[in-house]
N, C-alpha and C positions, 0 to 999 in steps of 0.2 A: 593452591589458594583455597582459604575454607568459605570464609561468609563473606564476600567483601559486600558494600552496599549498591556496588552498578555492576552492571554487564552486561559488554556491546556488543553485540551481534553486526559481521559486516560480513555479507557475503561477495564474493570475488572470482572474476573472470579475467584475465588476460588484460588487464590496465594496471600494470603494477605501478609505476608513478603518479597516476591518478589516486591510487591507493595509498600510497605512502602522503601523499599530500592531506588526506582525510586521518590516517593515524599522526601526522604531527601536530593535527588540530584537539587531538586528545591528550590531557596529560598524562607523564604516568604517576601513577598513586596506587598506593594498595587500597585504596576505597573502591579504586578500577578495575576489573576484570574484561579487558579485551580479546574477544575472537573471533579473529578472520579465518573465515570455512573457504579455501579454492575449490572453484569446480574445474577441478579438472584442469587447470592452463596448460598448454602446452610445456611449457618449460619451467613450470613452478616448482623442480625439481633445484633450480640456481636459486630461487627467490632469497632464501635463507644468510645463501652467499654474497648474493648481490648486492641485498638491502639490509641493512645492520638493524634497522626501524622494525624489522620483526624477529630481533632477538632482545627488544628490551624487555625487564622485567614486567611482570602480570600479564603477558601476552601470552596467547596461545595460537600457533598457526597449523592448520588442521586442511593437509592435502584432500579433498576427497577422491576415492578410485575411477569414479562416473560421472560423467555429466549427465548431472541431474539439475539445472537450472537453478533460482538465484532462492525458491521456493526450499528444495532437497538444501539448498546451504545452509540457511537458517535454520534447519528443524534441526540438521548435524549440532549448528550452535546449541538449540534451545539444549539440547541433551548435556552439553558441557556447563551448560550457565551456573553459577551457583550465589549470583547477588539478591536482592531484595530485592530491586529494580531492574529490569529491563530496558534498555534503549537499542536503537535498528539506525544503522546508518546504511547507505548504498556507498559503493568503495570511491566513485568519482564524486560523491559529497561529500562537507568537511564542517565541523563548529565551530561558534563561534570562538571569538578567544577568551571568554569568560565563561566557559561552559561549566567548568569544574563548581565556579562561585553559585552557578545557578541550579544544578542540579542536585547541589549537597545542602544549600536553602531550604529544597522539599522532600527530603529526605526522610523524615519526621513526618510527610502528608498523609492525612488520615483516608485519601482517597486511592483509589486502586488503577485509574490513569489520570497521568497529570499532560496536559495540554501546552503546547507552547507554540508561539509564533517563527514563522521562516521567511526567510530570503531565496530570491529565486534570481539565479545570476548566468552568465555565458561562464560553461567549463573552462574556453581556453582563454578568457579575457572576464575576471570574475568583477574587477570594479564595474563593470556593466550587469545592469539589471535582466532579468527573463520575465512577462508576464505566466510563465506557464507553472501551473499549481497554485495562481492566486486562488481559488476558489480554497483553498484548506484557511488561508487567512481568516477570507467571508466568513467560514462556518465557527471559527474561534470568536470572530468578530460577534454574531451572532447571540452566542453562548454568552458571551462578556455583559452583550447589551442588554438582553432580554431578560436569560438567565434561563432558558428555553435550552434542554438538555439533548430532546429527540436527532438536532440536524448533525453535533457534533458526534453525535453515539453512532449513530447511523448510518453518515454519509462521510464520516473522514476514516475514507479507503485506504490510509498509506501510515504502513508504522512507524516512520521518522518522523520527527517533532515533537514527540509524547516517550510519558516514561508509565513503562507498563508496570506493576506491583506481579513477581512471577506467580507468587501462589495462585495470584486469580487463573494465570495460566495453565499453570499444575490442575486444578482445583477443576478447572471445565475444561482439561484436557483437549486446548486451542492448537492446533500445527498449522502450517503456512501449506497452501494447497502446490505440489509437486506437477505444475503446470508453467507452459514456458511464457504465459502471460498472465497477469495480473493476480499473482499467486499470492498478492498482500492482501487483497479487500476481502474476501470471507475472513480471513484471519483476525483486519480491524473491527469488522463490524461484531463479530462476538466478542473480541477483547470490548467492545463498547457498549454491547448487551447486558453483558454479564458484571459487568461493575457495578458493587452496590453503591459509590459513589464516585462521581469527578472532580477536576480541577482542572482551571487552566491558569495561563502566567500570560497577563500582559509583555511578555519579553521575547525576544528572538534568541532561538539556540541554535537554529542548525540553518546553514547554504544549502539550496538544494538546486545543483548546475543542473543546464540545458544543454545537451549535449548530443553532437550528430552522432548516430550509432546505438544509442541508447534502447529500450526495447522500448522505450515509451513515446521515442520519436517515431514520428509522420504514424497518429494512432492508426489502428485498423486495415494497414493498407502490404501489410506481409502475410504470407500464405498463412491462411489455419487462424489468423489472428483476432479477425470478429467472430468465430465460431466459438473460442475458446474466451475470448473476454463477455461475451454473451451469457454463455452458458454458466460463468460466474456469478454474474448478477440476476441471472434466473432463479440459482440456488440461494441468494439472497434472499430475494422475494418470497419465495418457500419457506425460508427460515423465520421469517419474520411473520410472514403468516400465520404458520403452524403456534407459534408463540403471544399469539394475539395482538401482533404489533401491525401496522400500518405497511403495504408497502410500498415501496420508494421508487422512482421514475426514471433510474437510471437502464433500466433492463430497455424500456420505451423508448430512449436514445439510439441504443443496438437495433431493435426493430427499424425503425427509420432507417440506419444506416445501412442495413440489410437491402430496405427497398431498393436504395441508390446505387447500391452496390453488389449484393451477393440474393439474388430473389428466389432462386431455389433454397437456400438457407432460412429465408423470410414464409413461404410457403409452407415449411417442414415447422418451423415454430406456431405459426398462427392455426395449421389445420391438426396439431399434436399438444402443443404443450399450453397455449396461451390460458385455456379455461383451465389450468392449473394454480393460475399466478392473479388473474382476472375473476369476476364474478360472470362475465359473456364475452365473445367476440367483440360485440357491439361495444361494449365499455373499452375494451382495449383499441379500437379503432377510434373514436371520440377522446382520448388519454393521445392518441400519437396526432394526432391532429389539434389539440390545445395549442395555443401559440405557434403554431405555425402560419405563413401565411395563406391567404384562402385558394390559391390558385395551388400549391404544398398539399392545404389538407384535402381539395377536390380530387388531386392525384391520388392519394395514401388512400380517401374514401373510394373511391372507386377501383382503385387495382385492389383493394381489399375483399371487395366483392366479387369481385374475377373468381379472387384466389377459393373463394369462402366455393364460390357456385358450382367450381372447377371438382370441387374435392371429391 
């Protein structure tokens, strides 16, 4: 395949039906370039045989040797891509069934990611809605309303729903972080940076199931898991700093959750990294205590100063 104008990145673990149900919701077209990266399945050695759905035409199905998580998939893809556009599906989501009519509409967009609207539904029962990931809506929503460009550049951490222009990816040499959580949102937030400009589509293109097992289910509560989703959105706020940009309140979140949950983690951030990402202590303590309630941020302020006294 030489130039087609899409190419889907899906990376894949050991859900092969789940998978197959996501590649029937894509058509084939030579405008399409589809590739599913395995990490690793146990027996994606059969897949080939098993499921006919990855030997249609413009697909490419790409064992990898290692498990390297869903991060190492994608970058394998990025390597093979060779459309104009970029799209990211995860293998237990699926598009809509107009997808082809919608994404070859902006084909021709003079902007370098194009935004769109999603559905969030139960994997095993999909006529049922999921509230989780409305917030990527709000931020479309937002953009739509306003026309206020910072929340969707910014804050819409997840590369399904949008269609990335590669060059821009080539061009600031963007890779997906090789971490077994949240290895999408460094990745969105510079594809978001770095556009000289956006667009979004009031329309819905992609389902994005809810699903037990998931990495994204029951956040923060698997070994290594707020340490390393943390530490993501640290290097955000870094990045954005460094850049003269504002930074964003999601790192503040992990802090919190650290309190409640992991406070040797919370101790080693506040008395090492925080006047990194912060202008003092003091502002980073008054920032985690915002909307919370006051009996929340009497807590937060006080075991803060423990920590701060202690050091």
């Amino acid at each position: 395949m030489n130039h087609p104008s899409f190419s889907i990145i899906i990376p894949h673990y050991d859900i092969p039906d789940l998978l197959m149900r996501c590649l029937r919701s894509i058509p084939v077209s030579k405008d399409i370039q589809v590739i599913v990266v395995d990490d690793n399945s146990p027996d994606a050695d059969t897949y080939t045989e098993r499921y006919p759905e990855l030997s249609r035409p413009y697909l490419e199905f790409i064992r990898a040797t290692k498990r390297g998580g869903a991060g190492y998939a994608r970058n394998v893809g990025l390597k093979r891509a060779n459309g104009e556009w970029l799209l990211f599906a995860d293998a237990d989501d699926f598009f809509v069934k107009n997808m082809h009519e919608i994404i070859m509409s902006n084909v021709e967009s003079k902007a370098d990611v194009v935004f769109f609207r999603k559905i969030g539904v139960l994997s095993e029962e999909i006529t049922r809605e999921s509230p989780n990931e409305s917030h990527v809506n709000k931020i479309l929503d937002t953009f739509l309303n306003t026309g206020d460009e910072w929340p969707i550049r910014a804050r819409h951490y997840v590369p399904w729903g949008k269609m990335i222009r590669r060059e821009l990816v080539i061009k600031n040499s963007i890779r997906f972080d090789e971490i077994e959580y949240a290895n999408d949102c460094y990745f969105s937030v510079l594809a978001g940076y770095y556009a000289h400009s956006i667009a979004a589509e009031d329309v819905v293109l992609y389902y994005k199931t809810d699903r037990p097992g998931s990495l994204s289910a029951n956040l923060c509560t698997k070994p290594g898991e707020l340490a390393i989703r943390a530490d993501v959105f640290f290097r955000i706020d870094e990045f954005l700093l460094e850049h003269g940009a504002c930074r964003e309140r999601s790192l503040t979140s992990y802090l919190i959750r650290m309190i409640k949950s992991n406070r040797p983690l919370y101790k080693y951030y506040f008395n090492n990294k925080l006047e990194e990402v912060y202008s003092s202590r003091v502002s980073a303590i008054k920032d985690m205590c915002k909307g919370q309630r006051w009996l929340v941020s009497v807590f937060i302020f006080l075991y803060s100063i423990i920590v701060w006294r202690n050091h």
